[in-house]
Legacy VTK file of the C-alpha trace (Angstrom):
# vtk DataFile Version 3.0
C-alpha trace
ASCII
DATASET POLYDATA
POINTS 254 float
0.000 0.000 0.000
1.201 3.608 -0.844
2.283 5.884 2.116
-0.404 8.414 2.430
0.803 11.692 4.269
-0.447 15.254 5.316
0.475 17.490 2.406
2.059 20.003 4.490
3.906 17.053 5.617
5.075 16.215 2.187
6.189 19.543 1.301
8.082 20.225 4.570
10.048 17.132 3.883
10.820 18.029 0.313
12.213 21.247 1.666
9.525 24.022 0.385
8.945 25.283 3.773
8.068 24.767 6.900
4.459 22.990 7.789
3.202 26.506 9.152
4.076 28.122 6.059
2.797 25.880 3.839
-1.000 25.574 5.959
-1.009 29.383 5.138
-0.468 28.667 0.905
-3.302 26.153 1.430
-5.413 28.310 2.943
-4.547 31.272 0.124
-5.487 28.874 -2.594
-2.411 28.440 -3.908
-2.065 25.110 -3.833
-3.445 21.891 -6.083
-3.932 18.649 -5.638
-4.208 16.717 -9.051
-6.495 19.758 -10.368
-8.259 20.312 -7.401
-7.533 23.300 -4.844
-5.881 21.545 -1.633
-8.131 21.874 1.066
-6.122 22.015 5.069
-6.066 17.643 6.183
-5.736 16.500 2.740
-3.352 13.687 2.410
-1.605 12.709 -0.550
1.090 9.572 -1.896
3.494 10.172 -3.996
1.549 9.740 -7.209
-0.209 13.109 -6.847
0.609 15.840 -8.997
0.991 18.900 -6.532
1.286 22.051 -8.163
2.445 25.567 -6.064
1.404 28.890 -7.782
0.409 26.299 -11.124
4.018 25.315 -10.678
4.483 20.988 -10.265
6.328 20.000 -7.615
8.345 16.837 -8.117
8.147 13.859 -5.314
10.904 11.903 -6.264
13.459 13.656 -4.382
11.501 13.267 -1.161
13.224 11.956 2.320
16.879 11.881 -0.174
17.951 15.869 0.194
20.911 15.845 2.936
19.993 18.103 5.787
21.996 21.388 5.910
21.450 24.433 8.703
22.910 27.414 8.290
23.808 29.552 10.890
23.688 33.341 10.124
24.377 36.363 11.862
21.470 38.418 11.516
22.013 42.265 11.258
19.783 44.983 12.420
17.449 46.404 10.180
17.012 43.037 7.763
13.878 41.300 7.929
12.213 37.742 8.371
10.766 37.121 5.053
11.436 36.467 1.727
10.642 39.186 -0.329
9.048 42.932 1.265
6.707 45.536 -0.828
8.922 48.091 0.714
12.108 46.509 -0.802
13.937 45.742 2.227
16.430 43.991 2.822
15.593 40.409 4.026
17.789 37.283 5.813
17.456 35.774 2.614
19.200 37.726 0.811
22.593 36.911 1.667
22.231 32.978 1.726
24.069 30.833 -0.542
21.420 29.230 -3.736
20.640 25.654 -2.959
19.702 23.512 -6.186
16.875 21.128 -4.752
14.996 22.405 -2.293
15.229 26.212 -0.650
16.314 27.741 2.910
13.676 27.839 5.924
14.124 30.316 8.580
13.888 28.272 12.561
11.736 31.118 13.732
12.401 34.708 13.471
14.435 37.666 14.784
12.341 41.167 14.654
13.967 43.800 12.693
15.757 45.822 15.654
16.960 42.204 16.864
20.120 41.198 15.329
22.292 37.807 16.425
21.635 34.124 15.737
19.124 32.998 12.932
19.558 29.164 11.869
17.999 27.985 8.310
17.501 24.649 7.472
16.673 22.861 4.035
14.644 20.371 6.478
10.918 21.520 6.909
10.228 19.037 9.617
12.572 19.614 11.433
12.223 23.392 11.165
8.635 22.394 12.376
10.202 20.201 15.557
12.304 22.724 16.477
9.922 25.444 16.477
6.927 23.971 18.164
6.507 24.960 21.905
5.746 21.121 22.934
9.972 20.621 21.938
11.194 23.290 24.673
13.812 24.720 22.950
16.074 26.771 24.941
16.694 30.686 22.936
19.434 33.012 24.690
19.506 36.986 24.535
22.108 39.312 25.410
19.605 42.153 26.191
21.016 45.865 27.119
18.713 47.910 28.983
18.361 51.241 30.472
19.413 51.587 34.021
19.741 49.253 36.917
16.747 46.505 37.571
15.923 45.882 41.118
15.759 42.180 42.790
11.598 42.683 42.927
11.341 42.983 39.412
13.605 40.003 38.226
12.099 38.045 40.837
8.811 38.780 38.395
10.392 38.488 35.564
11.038 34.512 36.411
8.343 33.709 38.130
5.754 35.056 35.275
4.097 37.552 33.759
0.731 38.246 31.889
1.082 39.606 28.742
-1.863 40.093 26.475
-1.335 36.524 24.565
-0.855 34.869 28.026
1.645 33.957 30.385
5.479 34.536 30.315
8.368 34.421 32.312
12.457 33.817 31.395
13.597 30.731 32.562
17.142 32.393 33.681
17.939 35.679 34.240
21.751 36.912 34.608
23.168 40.188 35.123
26.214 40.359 33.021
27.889 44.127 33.589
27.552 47.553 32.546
28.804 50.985 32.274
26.643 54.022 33.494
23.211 53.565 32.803
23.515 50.734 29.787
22.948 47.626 31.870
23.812 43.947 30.428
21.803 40.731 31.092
21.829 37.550 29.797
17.898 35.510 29.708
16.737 32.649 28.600
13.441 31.103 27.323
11.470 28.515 26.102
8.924 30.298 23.860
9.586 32.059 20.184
6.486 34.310 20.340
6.322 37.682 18.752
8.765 40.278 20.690
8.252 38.142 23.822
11.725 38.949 25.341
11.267 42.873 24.680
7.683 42.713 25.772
8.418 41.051 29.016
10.737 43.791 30.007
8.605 46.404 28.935
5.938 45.124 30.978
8.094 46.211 34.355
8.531 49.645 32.708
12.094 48.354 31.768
13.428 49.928 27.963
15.435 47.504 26.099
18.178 49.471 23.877
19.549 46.234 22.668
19.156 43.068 21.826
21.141 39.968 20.135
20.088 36.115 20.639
23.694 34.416 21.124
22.363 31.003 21.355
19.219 28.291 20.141
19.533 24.995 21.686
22.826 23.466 21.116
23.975 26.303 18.601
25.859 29.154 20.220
26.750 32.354 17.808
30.552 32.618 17.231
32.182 35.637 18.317
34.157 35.401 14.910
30.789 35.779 12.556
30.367 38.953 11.449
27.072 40.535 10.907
25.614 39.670 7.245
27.384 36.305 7.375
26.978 32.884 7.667
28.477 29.329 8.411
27.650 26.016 7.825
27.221 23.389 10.584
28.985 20.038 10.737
27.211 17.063 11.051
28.249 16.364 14.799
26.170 19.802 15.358
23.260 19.030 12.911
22.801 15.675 14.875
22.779 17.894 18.141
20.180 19.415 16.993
18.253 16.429 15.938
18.361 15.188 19.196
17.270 18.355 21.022
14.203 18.422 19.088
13.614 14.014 19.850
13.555 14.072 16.459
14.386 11.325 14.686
16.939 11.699 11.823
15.703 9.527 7.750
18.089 8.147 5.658
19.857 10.595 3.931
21.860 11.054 0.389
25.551 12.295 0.664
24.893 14.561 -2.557
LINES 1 255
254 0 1 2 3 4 5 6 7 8 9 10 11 12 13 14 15 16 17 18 19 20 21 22 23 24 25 26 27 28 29 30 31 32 33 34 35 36 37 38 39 40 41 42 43 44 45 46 47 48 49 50 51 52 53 54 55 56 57 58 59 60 61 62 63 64 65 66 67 68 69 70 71 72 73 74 75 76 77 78 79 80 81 82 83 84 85 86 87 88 89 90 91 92 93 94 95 96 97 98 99 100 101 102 103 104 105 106 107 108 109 110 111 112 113 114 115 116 117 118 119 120 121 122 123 124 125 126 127 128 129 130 131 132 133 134 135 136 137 138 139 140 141 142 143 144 145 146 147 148 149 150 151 152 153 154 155 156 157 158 159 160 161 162 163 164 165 166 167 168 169 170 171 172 173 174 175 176 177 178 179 180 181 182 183 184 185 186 187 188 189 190 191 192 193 194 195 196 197 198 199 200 201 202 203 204 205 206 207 208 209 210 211 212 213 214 215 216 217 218 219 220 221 222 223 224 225 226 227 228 229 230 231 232 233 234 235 236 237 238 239 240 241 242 243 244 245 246 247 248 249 250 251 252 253
């Protein structure tokens, strides 16, 4: 009997995006299922003709593609997406072409964030890493203005309500300063929108900077300069495998 999957499934394992993404082109409509508009819980084998934007997506290359993650150093200013109506500039912009499948961001940086951004070719496990139930660890050096009191860090960890629910760093730690720019380093759990700068804000506490030095496993060399990337080795790609319990398929070498 053929394999039946999800189509988002499918197409995050081809490398077309990320499962998230992809829900979103099925609900624009831009998506077909041998003629028919895919509809969200349609599964497919590998005999379906998929076509993307009237474009046909080939199957054969599925569960083959070697994983690659990138590891960029995001500047300020860029953005999270692929292409902008305002012409800005994007992450995307200054990865390196891939021939088979195409770069998916694991989560996002805001523009004024800058720091550690990892792409994979791998939608699902863009998707593992990214869903809350895989409690990925995320990093910030965050700069803020003036000196934070022992009440208010005491809050910060032990939660906060924001208006899309609860929050609260795992670890908080003060990490120097000069005058009234203050250093600390938090962690987290959660990749919601601006949750880091929003939980500081909530105590009344400005955030003038902000970097993410480290996701899971992956730490952000001091060497990488902004606008640039590296390549992970396989010892680290299988790190992050295993972070996310996610087992790895059988891969080609190509």
């Amino acid at each position: 009997m053929t394999q039946k999957d999800r189509i988002q499934k499918r197409l995050a394992n081809l490398g077309l995006g990320s499962r998230r993404e992809i829900e979103r082109w099925i609900t624009a409509g831009r998506i077909s299922i041998n003629g028919k508009i895919a509809k969200l819980g349609d599964c497919i084998d590998n005999t379906a003709t998929i076509r993307i934007d009237g474009r046909v997506i080939r199957q054969s290359a599925q569960e083959t593609i070697k994983t690659q993650v990138l590891l960029y150093n995001k500047p300020l200013g860029e953005i999270c997406t692929r292409s902008d109506e305002k012409n800005r500039k994007t992450v995307f912009d200054n990865l390196p072409p891939l021939k088979k499948s195409r770069w998916i961001a694991i989560g996002r940086l805001d523009m004024n964030t800058s720091g550690l951004l990892l792409f994979t070719n791998n939608g699902e496990l863009a998707n593992k890493l990214m869903h809350p139930s895989s409690q990925i660890e995320r990093e910030y050096a965050v700069r803020v203005l003036g000196k934070v009191d022992a009440i208010t860090i005491k809050r910060l960890k032990t939660g906060i309500e924001l208006e899309d629910g609860p929050a609260h760093f795992n670890k908080i730690r003060y990490s120097g300063g000069s005058g009234a720019n203050q250093w600390y380093h938090v962690v987290l759990t959660e990749g919601r929108n601006r949750e880091v700068r929003r939980l500081w804000e909530s105590q009344g506490v400005k955030v003038s900077r902000l970097v993410r030095i480290k996701f899971a496993n992956i730490e952000l060399p001091k060497t990488l300069k902004p606008g640039k990337h590296e390549e992970l080795d396989e010892k680290e790609i299988k790190q992050l495998f295993d972070s996310a319990s996610f087992p790895r398929r059988r891969e080609s070498r190509n």
